[in-house]
C-alpha positions as CSV (number, residue, x, y, z in Angstrom):
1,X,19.7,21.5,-20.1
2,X,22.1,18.4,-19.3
3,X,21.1,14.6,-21.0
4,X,19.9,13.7,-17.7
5,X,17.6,16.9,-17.0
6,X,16.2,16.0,-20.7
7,X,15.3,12.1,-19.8
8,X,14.5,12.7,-15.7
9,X,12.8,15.6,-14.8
10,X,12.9,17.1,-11.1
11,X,10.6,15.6,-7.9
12,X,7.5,17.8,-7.5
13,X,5.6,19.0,-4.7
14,X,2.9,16.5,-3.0
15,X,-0.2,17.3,-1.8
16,X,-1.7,16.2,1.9
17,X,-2.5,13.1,2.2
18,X,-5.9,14.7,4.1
19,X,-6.2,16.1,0.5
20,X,-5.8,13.1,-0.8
21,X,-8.7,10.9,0.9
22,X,-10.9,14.4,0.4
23,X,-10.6,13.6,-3.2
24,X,-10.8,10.3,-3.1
25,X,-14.0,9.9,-1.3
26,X,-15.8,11.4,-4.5
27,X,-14.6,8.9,-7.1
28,X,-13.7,9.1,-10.7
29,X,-17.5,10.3,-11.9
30,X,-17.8,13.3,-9.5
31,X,-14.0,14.3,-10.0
32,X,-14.3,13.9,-14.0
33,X,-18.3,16.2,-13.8
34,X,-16.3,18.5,-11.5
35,X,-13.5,19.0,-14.2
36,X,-16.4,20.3,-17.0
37,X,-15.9,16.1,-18.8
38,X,-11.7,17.5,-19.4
39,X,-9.2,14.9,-18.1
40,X,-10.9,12.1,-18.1
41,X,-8.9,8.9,-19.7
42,X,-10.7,7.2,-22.6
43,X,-12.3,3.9,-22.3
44,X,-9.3,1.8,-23.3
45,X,-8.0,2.3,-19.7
46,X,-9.6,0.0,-17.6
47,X,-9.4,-1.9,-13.7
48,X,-7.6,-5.1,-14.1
49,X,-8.2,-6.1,-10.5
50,X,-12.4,-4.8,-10.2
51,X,-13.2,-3.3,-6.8
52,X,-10.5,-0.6,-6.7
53,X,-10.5,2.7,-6.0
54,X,-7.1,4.8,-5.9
55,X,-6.4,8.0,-5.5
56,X,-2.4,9.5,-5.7
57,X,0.0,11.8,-7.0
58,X,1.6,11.0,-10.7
59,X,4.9,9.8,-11.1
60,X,5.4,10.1,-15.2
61,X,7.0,7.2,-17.5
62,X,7.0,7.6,-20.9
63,X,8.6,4.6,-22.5
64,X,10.2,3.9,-26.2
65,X,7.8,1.0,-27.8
66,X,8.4,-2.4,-26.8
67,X,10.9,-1.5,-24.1
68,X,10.3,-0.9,-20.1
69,X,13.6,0.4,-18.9
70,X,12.7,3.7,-17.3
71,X,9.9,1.9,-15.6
72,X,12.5,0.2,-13.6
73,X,14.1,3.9,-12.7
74,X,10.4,4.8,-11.7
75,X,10.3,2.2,-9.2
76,X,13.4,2.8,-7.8
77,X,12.3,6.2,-7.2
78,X,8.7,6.7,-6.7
79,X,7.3,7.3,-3.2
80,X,4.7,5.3,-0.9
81,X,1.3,6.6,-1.8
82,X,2.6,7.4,-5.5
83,X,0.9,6.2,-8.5
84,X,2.8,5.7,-11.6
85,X,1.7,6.9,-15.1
86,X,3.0,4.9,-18.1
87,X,3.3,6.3,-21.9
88,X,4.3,3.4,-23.6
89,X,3.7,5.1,-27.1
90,X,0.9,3.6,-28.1
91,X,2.2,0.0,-27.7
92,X,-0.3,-2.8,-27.0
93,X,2.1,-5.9,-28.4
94,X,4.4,-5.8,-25.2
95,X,3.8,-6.2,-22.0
96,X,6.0,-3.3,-19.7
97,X,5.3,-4.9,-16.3
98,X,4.1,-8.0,-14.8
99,X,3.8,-10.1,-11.7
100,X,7.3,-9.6,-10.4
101,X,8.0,-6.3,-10.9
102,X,4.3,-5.3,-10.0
103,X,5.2,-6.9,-6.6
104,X,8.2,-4.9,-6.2
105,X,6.4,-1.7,-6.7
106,X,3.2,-2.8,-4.4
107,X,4.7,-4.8,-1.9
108,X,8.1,-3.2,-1.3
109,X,7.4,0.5,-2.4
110,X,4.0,0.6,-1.8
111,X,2.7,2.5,-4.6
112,X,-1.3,3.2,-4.3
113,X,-1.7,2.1,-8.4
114,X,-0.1,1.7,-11.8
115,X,-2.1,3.7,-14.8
116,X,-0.8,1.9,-18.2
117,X,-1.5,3.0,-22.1
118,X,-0.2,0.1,-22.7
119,X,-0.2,-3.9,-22.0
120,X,0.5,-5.8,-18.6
121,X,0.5,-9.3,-18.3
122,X,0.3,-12.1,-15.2
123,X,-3.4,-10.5,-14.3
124,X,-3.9,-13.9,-12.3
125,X,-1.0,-12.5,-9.7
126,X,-2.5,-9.0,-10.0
127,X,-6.0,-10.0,-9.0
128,X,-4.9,-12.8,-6.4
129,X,-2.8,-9.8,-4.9
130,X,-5.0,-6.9,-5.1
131,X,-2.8,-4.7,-7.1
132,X,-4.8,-1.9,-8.7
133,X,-3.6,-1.7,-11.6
134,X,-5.4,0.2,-14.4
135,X,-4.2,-0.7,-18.5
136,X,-5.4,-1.0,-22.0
137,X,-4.3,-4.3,-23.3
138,X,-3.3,-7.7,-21.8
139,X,-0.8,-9.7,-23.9
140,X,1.6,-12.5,-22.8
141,X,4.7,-11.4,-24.5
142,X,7.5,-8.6,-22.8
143,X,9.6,-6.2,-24.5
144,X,13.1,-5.0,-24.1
145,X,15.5,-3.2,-21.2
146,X,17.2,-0.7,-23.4
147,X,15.9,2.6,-22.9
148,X,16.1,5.4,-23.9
149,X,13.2,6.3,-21.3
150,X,11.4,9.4,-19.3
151,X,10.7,9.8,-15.8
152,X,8.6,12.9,-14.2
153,X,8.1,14.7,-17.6
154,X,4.8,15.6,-19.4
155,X,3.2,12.5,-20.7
156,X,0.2,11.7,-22.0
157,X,-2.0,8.8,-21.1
158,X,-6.0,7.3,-22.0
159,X,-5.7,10.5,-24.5
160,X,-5.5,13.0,-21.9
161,X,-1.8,14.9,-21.0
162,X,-0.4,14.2,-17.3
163,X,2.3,15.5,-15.5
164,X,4.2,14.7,-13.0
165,X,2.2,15.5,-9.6
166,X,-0.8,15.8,-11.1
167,X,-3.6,14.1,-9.2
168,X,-5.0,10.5,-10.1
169,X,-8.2,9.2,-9.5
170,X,-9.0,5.4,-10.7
171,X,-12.2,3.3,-9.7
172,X,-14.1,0.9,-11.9
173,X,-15.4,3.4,-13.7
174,X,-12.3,4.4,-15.3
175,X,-10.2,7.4,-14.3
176,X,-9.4,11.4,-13.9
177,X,-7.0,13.5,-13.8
178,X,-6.8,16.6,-11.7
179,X,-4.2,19.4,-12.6
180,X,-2.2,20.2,-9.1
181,X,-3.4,23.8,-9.5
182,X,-7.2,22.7,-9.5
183,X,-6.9,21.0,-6.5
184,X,-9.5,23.1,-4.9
185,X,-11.2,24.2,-7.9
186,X,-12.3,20.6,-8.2
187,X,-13.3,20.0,-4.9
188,X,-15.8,23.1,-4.8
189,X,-17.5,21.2,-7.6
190,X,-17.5,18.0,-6.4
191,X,-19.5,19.1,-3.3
192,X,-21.7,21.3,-5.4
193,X,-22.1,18.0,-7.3
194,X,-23.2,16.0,-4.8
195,X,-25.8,18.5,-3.4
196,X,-27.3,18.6,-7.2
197,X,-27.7,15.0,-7.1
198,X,-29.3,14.5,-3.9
199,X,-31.7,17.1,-5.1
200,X,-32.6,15.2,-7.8
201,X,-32.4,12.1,-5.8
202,X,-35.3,13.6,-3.7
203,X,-37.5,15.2,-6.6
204,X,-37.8,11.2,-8.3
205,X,-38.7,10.0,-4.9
206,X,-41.5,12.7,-4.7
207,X,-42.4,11.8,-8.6
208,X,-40.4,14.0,-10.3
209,X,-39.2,11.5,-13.0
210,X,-37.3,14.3,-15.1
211,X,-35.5,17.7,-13.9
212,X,-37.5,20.9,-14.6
213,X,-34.8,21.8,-16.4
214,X,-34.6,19.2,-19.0
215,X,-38.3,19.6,-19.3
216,X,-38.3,22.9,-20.4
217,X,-35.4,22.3,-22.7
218,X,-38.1,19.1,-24.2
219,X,-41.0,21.7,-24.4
220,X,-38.8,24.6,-26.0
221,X,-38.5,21.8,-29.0
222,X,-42.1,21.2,-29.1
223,X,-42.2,18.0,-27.0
């Protein structure tokens, strides 16, 4: 392994963009009930700009504390449709990206959304512009441009591990992750899912307030 295969992985394979809007159309609830309650980011990673739903293939930063170089090399590299996945270390004190460099990645790249463990800052530009843009902290002060950095290597983000290719899905209820090789393993549940749900949908409307299920779990306790 050469010093550059170490800090920048290889591109990766991307799925359809038919695939894509199939997975989108379910959401971040039905694809993180599909994945078993796995890969779903913790509740520190939340919509900056409310209204949002994204759905794209990971691009992986993982950044040195209080700096944003490699976030820059992502940019520069990342793909229309991508969404970029930052691992800033667990820094919330520094901002890694704000109104200009948000607008070079949605409004010159055209990135679908930008996933942050981390801090942003100018939210006003965000949410005049409609960048979806999904972080844990918002603090006014920037970090550094030295690097060292990764790009397209394992990361891990909102608690959960991502890498690169895997597939995001962000909404105001938070966000998933779906490994590239349960693609479809994910989509058979989400279906089943939404059948389950209009089933119970229909037995409230006809008076059935709690699942026959539940109830005999209740009565098996005594209640």
């Amino acid at each position: 392994m050469t010093e550059y295969e170490y800090f920048i992985g290889n591109d990766f394979i991307r799925i359809s963009k038919d695939k894509l809007e199939e997975i989108k159309q379910y959401g971040a609830c039905v694809v993180s009930d599909a994945l078993k309650g796995f890969n779903a980011m913790d509740g520190r990673i939340r919509t900056m700009v409310p209204g949002k739903k994204i759905c794209g293939c990971a691009v992986t930063v993982r950044l040195r504390p209080g700096d944003n170089l490699f976030l820059h090399e992502a940019i520069e590299q990342v793909r229309e449709g991508d969404i970029i996945v930052i691992d800033t270390g667990s820094d919330y004190r520094h901002a890694v990206i704000g109104g200009i460099m948000s607008g070079a990645a949605f409004a010159k790249k055209h990135i679908a959304g930008l996933i942050v463990d981390g801090a942003v800052r100018d939210v006003e530009e965000l949410r005049k512009n409609g960048y979806p843009v999904f972080a844990a902290a918002i603090v006014p002060n920037t970090g550094d441009h030295e690097g060292p950095g990764m790009l397209n290597q394992p990361v891990s983000c909102g608690g959960v591990p991502v890498m690169p290719g895997d597939i995001i899905v962000a909404d105001d209820n938070g966000v998933a992750v779906i490994p590239q090789h349960s693609v479809s393993f994910v989509l058979e549940n989400c279906k089943k899912k939404i059948i389950k749900e209009k089933k119970r949908i229909d037995e409230i409307e006809k008076g059935q307030i709690t699942s026959s299920l539940l109830l005999k779990k209740l009565h098996a306790q005594g209640f």
